[in-house]
DSSP file (Angstrom, degrees, kcal/mol; ACC not computed):
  #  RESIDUE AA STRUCTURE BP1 BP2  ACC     N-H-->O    O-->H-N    N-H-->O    O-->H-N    TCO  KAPPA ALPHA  PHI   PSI    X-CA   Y-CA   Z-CA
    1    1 A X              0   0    0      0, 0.0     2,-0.1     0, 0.0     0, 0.0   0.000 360.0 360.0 360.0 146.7  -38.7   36.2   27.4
    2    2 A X        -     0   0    0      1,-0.1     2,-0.0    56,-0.0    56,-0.0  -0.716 360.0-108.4 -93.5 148.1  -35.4   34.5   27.2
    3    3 A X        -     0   0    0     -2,-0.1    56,-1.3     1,-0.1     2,-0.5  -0.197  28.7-126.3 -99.4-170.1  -33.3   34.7   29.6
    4    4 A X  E     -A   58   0A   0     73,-0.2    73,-5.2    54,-0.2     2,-0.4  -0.799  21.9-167.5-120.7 117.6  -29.8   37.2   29.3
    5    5 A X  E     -AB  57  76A   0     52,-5.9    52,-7.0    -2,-0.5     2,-0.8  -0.910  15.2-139.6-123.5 152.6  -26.5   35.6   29.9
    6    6 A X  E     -A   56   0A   0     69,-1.7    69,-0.3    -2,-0.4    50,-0.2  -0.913  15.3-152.2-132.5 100.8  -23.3   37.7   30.4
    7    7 A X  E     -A   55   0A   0     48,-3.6    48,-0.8    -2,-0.8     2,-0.4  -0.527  25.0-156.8 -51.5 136.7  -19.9   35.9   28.6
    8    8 A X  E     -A   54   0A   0     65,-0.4    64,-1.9    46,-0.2    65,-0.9  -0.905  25.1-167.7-150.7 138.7  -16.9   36.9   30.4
    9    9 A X  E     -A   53   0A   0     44,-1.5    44,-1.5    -2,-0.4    62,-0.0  -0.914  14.7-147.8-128.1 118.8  -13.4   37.3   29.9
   10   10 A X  E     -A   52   0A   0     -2,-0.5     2,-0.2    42,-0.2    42,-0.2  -0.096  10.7-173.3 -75.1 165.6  -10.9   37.8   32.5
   11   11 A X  E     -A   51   0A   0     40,-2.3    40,-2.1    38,-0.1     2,-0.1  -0.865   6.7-170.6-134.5 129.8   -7.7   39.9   32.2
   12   12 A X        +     0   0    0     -2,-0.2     3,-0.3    38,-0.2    38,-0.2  -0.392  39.3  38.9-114.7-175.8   -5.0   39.9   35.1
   13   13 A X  S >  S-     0   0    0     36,-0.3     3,-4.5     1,-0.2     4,-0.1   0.135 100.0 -42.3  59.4 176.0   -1.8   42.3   35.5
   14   14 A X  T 3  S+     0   0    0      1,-0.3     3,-0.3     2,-0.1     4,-0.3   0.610 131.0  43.1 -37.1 -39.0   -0.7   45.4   34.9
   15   15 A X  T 3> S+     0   0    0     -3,-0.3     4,-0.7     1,-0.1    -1,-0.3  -0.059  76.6 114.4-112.7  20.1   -2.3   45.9   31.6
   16   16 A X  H <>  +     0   0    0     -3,-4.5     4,-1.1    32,-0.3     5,-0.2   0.607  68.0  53.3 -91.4  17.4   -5.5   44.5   32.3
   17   17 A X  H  > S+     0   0    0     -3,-0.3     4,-2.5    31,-0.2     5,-0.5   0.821 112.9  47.1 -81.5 -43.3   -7.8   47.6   32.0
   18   18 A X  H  4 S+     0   0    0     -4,-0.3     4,-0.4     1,-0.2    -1,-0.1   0.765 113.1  41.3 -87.0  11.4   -6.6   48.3   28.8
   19   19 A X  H  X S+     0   0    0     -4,-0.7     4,-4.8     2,-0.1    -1,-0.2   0.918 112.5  60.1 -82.7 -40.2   -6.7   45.0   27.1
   20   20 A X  H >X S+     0   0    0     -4,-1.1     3,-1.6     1,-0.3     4,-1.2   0.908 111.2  40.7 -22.7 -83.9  -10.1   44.7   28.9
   21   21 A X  H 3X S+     0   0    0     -4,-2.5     4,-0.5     1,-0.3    -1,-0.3   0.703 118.6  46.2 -53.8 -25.3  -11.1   47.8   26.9
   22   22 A X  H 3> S+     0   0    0     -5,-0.5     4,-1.3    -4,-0.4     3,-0.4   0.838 105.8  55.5 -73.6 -34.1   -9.5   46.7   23.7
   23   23 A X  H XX S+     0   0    0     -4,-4.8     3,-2.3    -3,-1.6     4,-0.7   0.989 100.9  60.3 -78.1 -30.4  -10.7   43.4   23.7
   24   24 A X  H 3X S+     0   0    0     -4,-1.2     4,-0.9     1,-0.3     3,-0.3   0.687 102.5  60.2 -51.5 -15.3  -14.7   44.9   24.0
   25   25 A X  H 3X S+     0   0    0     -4,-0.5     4,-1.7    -3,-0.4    -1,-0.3   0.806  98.9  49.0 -85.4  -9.9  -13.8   46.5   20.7
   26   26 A X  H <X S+     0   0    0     -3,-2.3     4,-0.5    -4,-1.3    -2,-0.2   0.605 109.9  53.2 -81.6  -5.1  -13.2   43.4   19.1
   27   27 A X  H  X S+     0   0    0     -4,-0.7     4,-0.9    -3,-0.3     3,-0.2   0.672 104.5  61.0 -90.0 -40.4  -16.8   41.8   20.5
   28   28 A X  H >X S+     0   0    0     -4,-0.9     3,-1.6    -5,-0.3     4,-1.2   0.974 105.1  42.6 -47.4 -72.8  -18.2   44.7   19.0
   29   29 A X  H 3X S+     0   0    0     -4,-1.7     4,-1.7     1,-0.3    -2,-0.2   0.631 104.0  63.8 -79.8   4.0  -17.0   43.7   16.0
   30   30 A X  H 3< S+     0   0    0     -4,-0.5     4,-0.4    -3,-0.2    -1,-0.3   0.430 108.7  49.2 -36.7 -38.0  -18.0   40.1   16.4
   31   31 A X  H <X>S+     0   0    0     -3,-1.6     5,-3.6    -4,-0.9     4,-1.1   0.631 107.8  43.2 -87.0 -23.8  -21.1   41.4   16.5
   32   32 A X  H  <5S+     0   0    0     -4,-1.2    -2,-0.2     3,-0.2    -3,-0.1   0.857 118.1  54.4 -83.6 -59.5  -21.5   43.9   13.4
   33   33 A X  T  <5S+     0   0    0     -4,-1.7    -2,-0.2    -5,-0.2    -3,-0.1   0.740 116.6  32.0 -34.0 -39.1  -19.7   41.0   11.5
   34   34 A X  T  45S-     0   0    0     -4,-0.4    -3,-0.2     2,-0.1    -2,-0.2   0.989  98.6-136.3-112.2 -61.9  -22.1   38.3   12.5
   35   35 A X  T  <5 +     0   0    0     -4,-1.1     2,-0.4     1,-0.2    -3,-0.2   0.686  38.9 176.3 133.8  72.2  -24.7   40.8   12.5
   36   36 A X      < -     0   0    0     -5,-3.6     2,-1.5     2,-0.1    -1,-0.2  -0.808  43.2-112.8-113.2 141.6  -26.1   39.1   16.1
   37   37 A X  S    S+     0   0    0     -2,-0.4     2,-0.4     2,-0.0    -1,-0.0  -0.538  73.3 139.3 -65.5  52.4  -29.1   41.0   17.6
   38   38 A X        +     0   0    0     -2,-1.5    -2,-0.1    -7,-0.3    19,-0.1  -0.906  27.0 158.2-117.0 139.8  -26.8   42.0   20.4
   39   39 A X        +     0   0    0     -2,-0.4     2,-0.5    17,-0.3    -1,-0.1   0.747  51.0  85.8-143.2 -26.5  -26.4   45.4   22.2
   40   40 A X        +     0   0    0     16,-0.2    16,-3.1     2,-0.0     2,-0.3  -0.774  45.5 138.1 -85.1 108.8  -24.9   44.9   25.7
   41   41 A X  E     +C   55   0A   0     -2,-0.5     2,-0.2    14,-0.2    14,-0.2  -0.815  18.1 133.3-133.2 169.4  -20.7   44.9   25.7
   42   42 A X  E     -C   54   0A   0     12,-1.2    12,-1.9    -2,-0.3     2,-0.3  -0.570  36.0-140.9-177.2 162.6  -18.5   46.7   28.4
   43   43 A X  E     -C   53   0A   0     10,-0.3     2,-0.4    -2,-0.2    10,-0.3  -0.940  13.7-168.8-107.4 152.7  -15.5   46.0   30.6
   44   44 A X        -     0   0    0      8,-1.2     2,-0.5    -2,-0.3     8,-0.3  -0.934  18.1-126.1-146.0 140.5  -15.0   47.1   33.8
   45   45 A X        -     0   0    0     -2,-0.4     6,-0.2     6,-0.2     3,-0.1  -0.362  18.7-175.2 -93.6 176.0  -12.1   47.0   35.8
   46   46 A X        +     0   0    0      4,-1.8     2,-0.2    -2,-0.5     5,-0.2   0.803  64.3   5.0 -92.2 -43.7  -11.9   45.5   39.2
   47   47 A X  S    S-     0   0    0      3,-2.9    -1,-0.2     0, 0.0     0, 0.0  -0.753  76.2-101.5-145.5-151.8   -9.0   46.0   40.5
   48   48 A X  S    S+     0   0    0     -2,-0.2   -32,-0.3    -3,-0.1   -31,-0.2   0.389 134.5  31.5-111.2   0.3   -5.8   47.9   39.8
   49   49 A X  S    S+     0   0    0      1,-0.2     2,-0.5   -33,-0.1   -36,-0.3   0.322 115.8  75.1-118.7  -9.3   -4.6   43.4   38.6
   50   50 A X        +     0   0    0    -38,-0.2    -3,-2.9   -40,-0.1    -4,-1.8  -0.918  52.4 155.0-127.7 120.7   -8.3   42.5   37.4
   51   51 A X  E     -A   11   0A   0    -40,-2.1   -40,-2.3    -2,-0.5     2,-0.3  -0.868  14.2-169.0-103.0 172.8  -10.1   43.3   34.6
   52   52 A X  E     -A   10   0A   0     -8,-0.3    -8,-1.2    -2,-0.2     2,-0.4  -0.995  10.1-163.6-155.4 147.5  -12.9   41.9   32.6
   53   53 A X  E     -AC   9  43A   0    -44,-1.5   -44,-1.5    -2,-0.3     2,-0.3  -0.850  25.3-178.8-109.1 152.7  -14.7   42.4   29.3
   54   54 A X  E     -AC   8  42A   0    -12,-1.9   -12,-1.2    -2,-0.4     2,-0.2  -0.898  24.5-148.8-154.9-166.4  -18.7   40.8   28.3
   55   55 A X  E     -AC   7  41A   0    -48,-0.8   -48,-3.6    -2,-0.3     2,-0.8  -0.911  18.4-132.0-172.5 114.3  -21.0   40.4   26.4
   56   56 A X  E     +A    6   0A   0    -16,-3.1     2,-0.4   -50,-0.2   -17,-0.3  -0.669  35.1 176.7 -82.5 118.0  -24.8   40.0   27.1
   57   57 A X  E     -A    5   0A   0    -52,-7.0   -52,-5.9    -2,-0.8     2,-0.3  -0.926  22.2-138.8-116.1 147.4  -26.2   37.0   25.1
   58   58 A X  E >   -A    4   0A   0     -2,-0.4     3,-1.3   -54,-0.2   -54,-0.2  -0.614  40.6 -90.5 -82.3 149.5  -29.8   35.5   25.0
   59   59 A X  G >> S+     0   0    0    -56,-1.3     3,-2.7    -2,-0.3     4,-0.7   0.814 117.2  57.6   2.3-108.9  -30.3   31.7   24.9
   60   60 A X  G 34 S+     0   0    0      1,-0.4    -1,-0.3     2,-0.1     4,-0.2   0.658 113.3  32.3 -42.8 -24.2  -30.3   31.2   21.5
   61   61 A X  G <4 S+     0   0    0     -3,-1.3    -1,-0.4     1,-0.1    -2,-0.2  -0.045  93.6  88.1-113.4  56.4  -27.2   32.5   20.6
   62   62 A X  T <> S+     0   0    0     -3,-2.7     4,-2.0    -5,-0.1     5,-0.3   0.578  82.8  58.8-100.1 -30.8  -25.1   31.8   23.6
   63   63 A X  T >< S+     0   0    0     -4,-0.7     3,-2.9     1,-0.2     2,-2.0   0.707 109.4  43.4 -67.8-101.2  -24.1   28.6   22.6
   64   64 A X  T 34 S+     0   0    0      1,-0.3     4,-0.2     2,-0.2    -1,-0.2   0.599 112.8  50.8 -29.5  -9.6  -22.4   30.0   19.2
   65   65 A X  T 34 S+     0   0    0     -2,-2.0     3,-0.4     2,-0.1    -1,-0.3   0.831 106.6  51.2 -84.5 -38.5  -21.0   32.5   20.4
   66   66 A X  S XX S+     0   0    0     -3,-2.9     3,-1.8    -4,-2.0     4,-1.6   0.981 114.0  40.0 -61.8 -45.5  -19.4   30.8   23.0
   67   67 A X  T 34 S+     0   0    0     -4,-0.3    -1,-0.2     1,-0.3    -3,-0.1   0.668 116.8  58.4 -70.9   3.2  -17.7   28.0   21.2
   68   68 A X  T 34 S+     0   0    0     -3,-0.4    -1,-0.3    -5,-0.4    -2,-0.2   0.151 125.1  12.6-112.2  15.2  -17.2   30.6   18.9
   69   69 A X  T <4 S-     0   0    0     -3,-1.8    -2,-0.1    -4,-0.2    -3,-0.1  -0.025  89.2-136.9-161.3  21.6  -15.2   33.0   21.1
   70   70 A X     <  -     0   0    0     -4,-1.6    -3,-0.1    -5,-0.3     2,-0.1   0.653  22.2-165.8  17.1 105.4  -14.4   30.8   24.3
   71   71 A X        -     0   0    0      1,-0.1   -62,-0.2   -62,-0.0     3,-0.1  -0.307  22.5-125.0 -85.6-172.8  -15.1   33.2   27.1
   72   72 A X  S    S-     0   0    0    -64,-1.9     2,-0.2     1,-0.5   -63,-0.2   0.567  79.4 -12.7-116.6   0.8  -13.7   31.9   30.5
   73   73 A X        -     0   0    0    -65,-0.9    -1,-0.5     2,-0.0   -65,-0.4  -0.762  59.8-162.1 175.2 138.8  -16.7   32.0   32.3
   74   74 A X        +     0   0    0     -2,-0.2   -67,-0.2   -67,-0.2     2,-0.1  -0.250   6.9 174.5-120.8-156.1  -20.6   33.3   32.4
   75   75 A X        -     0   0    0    -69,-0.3   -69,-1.7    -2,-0.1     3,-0.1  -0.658  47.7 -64.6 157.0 149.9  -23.5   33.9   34.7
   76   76 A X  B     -B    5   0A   0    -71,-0.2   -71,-0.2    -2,-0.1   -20,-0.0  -0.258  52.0-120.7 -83.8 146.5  -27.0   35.4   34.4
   77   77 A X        -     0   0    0    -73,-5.2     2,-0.5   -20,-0.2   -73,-0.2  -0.174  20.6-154.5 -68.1 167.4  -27.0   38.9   33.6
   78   78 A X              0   0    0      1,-0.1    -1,-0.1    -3,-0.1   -73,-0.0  -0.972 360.0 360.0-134.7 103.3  -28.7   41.0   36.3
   79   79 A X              0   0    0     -2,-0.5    -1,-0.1   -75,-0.0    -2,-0.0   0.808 360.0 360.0 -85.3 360.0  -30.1   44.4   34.7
């Protein structure tokens, strides 16, 4: 089984839940576009100054996606 790695992209300020939430609809559609075997997006925020958007990728596509949507930072996903 391959293992699941979670892309992630920070947002800070005032307005980061709802870019957070905006920007998972454009990953969404990163995903229909490319038509990537992908099913895990959300954001969640953190604080009332941190949010964050992902994206669960396997192996094999984490490299293209990443240079293909520069996240700022990953880690393995934990279901």
């Amino acid at each position: 089984m391959s293992r699941q790695i979670k892309l992630i992209w920070d947002f800070r300020g005032e307005a980061s839940a709802k870019t957070a939430e905006h920007h998972e609809i454009h990953l969404k559609e990163y995903i229909a576009i490319e038509k990537l075997p992908i099913n895990i997006t959300g954001f969640e925020i953190k604080n009332e100054l941190h949010a964050i958007a992902f994206m669960v990728v396997t192996d094999e596509n984490m490299i293209a996606v990443r240079d293909a949507l520069k996240p700022h930072r990953g880690a393995i996903f934990e279901s």
